[in-house]
N, C-alpha and C positions, 0 to 999 in steps of 0.2 A: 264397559262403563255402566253403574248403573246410577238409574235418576231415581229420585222420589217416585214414592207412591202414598197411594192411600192405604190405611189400614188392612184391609182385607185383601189388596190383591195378591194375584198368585204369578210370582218371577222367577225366569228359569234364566240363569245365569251362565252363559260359555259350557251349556248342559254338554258331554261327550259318551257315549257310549259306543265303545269299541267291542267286538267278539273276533280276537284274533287280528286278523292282517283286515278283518271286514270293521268299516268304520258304519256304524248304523243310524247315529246321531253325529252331527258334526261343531259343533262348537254354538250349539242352539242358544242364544237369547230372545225371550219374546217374553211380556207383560199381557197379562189377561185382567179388565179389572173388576174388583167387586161387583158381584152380580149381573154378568156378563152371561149370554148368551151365547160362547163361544166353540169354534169349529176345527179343529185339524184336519184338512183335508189332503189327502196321498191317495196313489196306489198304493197298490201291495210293494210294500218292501222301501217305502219312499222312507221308513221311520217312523210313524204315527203313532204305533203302537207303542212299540219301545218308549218315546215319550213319555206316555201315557202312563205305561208300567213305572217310570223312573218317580214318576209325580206321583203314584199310589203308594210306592216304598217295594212296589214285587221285583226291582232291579233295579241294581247301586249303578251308580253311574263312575263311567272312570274319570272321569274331571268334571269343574260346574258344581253350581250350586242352584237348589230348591228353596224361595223360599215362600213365605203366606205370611203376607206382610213383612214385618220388620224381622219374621221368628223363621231360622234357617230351620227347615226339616229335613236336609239333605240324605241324613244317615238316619233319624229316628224310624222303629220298627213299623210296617204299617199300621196296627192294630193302634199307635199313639198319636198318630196324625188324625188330624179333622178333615179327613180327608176318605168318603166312601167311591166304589165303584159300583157299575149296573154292566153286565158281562153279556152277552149277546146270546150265551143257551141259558143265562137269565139263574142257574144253578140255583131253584129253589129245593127244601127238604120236602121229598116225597113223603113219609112218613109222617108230616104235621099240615096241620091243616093253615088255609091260608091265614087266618089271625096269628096263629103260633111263627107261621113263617114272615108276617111285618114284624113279631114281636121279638126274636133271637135279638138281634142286638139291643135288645134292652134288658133281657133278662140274664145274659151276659155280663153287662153290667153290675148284675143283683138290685135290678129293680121289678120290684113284684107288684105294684099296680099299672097295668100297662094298659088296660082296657079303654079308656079316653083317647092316649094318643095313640092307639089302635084304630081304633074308630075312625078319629078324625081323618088318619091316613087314607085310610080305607076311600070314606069319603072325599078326599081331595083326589084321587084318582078314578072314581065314581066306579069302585066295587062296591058300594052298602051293600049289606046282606048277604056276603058271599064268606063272612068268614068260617066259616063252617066245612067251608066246603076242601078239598082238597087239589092240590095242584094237577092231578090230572084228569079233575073233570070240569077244568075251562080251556078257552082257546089261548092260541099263541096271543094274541092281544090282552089278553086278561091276565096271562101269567108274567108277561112283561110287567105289567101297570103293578103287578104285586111284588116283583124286585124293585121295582122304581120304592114303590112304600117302603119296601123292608132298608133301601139305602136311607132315602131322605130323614125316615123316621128318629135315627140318628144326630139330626142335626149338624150335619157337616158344614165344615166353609166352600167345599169343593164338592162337587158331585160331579165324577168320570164319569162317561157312557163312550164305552167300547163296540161301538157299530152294533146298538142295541136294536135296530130293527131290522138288520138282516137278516133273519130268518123268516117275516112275514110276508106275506103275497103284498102285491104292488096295491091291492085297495087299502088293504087293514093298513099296513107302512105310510102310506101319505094319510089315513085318519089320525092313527097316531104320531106321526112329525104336529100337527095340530092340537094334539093333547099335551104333550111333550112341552111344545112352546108356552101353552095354558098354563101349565104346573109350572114352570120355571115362571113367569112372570108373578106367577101367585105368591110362589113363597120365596122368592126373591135368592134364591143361592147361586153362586158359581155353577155355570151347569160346561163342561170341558166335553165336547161330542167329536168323538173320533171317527170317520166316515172315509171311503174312497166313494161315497156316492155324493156328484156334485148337486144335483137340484137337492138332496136332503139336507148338505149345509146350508144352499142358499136358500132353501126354505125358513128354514128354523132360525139359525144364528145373528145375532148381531154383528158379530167379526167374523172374519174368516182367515185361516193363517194358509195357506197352499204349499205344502212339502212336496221336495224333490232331492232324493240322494242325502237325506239327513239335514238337510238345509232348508231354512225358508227363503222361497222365492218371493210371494207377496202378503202383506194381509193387512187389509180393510175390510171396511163393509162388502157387501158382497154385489151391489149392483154398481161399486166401482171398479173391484176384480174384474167384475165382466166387459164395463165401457171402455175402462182404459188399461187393461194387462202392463203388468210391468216388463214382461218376459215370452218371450214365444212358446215357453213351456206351459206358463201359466192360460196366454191364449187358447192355447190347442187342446188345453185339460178343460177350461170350461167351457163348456158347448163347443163348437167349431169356430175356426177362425179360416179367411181367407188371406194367406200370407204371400205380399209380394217380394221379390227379390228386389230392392232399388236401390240409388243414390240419392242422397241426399245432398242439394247444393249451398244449405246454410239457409239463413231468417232474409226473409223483404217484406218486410215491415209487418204484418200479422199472420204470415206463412211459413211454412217451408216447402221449399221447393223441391220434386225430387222428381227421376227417371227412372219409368223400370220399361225394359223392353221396347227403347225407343220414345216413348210416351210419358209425357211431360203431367203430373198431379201437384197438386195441392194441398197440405194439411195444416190446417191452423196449430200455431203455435204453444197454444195449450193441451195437442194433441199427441203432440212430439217429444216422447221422452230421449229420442237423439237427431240433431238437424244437421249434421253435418258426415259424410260418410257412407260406407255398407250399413244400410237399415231394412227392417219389413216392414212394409208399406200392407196393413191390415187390414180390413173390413168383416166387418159377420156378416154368415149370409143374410139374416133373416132384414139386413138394412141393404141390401142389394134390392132393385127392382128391372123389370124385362121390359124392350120394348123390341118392335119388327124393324125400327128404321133410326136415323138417328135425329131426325124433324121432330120423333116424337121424345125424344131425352129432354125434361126441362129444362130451365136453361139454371143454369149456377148447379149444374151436376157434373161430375166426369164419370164417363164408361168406356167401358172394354168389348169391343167383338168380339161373335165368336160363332158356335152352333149346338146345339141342344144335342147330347149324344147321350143322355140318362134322365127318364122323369120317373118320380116315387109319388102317389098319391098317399097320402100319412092322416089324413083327416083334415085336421085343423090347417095344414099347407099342402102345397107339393112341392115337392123338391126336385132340381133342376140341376144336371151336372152339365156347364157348357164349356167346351173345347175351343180356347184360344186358338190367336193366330200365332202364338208363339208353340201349342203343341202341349202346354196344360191344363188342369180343370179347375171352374167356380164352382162352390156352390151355392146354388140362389134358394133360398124358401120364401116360395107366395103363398101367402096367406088366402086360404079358399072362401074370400069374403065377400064372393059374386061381383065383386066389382071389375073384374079381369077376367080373358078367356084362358084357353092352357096351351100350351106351344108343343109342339110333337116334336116328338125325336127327329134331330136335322134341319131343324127349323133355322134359319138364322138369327140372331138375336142381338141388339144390344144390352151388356148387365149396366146400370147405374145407378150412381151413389153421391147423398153427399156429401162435401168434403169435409165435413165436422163430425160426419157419422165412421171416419177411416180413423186411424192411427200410424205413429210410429212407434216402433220397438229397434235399440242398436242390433245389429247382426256381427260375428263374428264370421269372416272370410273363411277359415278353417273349420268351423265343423258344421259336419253333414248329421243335419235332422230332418225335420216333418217340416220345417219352412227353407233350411238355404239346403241350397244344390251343391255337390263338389266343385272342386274349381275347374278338373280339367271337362264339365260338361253345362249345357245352357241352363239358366236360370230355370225354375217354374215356380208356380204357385199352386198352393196347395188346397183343398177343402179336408182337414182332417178330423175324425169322429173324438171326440175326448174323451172315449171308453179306449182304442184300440192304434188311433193313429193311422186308422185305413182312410181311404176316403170313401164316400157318402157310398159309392156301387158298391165296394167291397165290405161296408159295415154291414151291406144287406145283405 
């Protein structure tokens, strides 16, 4: 069904894209709107791309519809849509120098004063004085900023970026996620950023949409993906999550109550997207805290025993894999803010938390991921990395 929109946004409607018996997009609808800051976040192969290619025009979709605003561009050729891309090896013309390469799609066009909105470009990605120069004697970061110019300079409604800063080293890539945000808020366009990299969406974007198997699992803003996950995939994709295996016995009066491994928790009702049933009973590590005894847990918290069987020192925390008494792992990240000392392997410990800082997610009894166990073996809980699905030892 679709609702109103405003003029400019951009709707992708029951989008499908099949290759064969492989279904690559699955019956996609989602609204991005007018001058949005917005994210497609996957791994490899979740769909993102293909999206991406269907909304540019580089691949018909086999069902669904595209539209930008009121005007279907489902079938029109790319080259007719307002609609540019920025490609991630950035395919500028070696042979022309960098003004030449902001200016191709203007003089495509057949327009032969281009030197002002040259300029301007230039400067709004803060090359001045570089036109001259040729694309292979700047760095990766300079010759991004110069397909950024050669898209915008077109004037698009939509501006794709196709995992544009994956090829730079991890400084120059977080400088530019910061420029990136700059320009788009500047000239105010649709900016659609396709990424498997989560802190770059959640850096940059307004919205964020989280794919998996051609489907979206959630999308909001991005510090509410992280607080309250709709789904254990989407947990475990951004950052880590600590997922319990539990029951859920239903609402008393601002709670839900629920059981894992014996042990009776609590999580307030706005935190519970299911109260009754097989649920995961969640926490991130970095809202876990450690204590030696349990005198010293304060009081309106619940935790979990156990024993320090992995520490990471990482800088800014250490991280902490401690082994239940049920036989799996937390993971705790304390924060190295001198206020704490560090617990050594084997240490005994209690992890605790509070109960506003957990969640629920519904669990399905029958399948085995990264948060529920098979049936014929015991629960555990997991700390899984949202690059790889190991846990915190085996990601190192």
């Amino acid at each position: 069904m679709v609702t109103e929109t405003n003029g400019g946004d951009l709707r992708l409607v029951d989008l499908t894209r099949r290759f064969g018996a492989v279904t690559a997009v699955d019956q996609l609808t989602l609204t991005v709107g007018q001058g949005a800051f917005f994210a497609l976040l996957g791994a490899s192969g979740s769909g993102k791309t293909t999206t991406l290619r269907m909304v540019a025009g580089l691949e018909e979709p086999t069902a669904g519809q595209v539209f930008l605003g009121d005007r279907d561009i489902t079938r029109l050729r790319p080259y007719r849509r307002p609609v540019n891309t920025v490609f991630q090896s950035y395919a500028l013309f070696p042979h022309l120098d960098v003004a030449e390469n902001v200016a191709f799609g203007l003089r495509r066009r057949g327009i032969r004063q281009v030197r002002p909105q040259v300029e301007r470009m230039l400067a709004l990605v803060q090359l001045d004085g570089y036109g001259r120069r040729r694309p292979t004697e700047l760095s990766g970061g300079q010759q991004q900023r110069v397909a950024l110019a050669r898209a915008l300079i077109n004037n698009p409604q939509v501006l794709l970026l196709d995992e544009p800063l994956g090829a730079l080293d991890l400084t120059l890539r977080r400088r530019m996620q910061t420029e990136l945000k700059r320009i788009q808020i500047e000239v105010g366009v649709t900016f659609v950023h396709v990424t498997h990299d989560q802190e770059e969406a959640m850096t940059m974007a307004d919205t964020v949409a989280v794919m998996n198997a051609g489907r979206i699992e959630q999308v909001g803003a991005p510090a509410d993906l992280y607080e309250f996950p709709a789904t254990a995939f989407v947990a475990n994709f951004l950052g880590q999550s600590n997922l319990l295996a539990a029951e859920a016995a239903g609402r008393t009066g601002s709670e839900v109550a629920v059981t894992a491994y014996g042990t009776r928790f609590t999580v307030p009702v706005g935190r519970a997207r299911a109260d009754r049933g097989p649920v995961h009973l969640g926490v991130r590590p970095e809202k876990l805290r450690l204590a030696t005894s349990a005198d010293e847990v304060p009081d309106g918290h619940q935790h979990v025993a156990g024993v320090v069987s992995d520490a990471a020192y990482v800088g800014v925390s250490t991280q902490y894999l401690v082994r239940t008494g049920w036989g799996s792992e937390l993971s705790v990240f304390v924060a190295n803010d001198g206020s704490g000392g560090r617990y050594a392997v084997g240490a005994s410990v209690f992890a605790y938390w509070r109960p506003e800082h957990a969640f629920l997610l519904p669990r399905e009894l029958a399948t085995v991921d990264a948060g529920t166990p098979p049936r014929d073996e015991p629960p555990v809980a997991t700390g899984v990395t949202a690059s790889s699905g190991r846990t915190a030892r085996e990601s190192r």
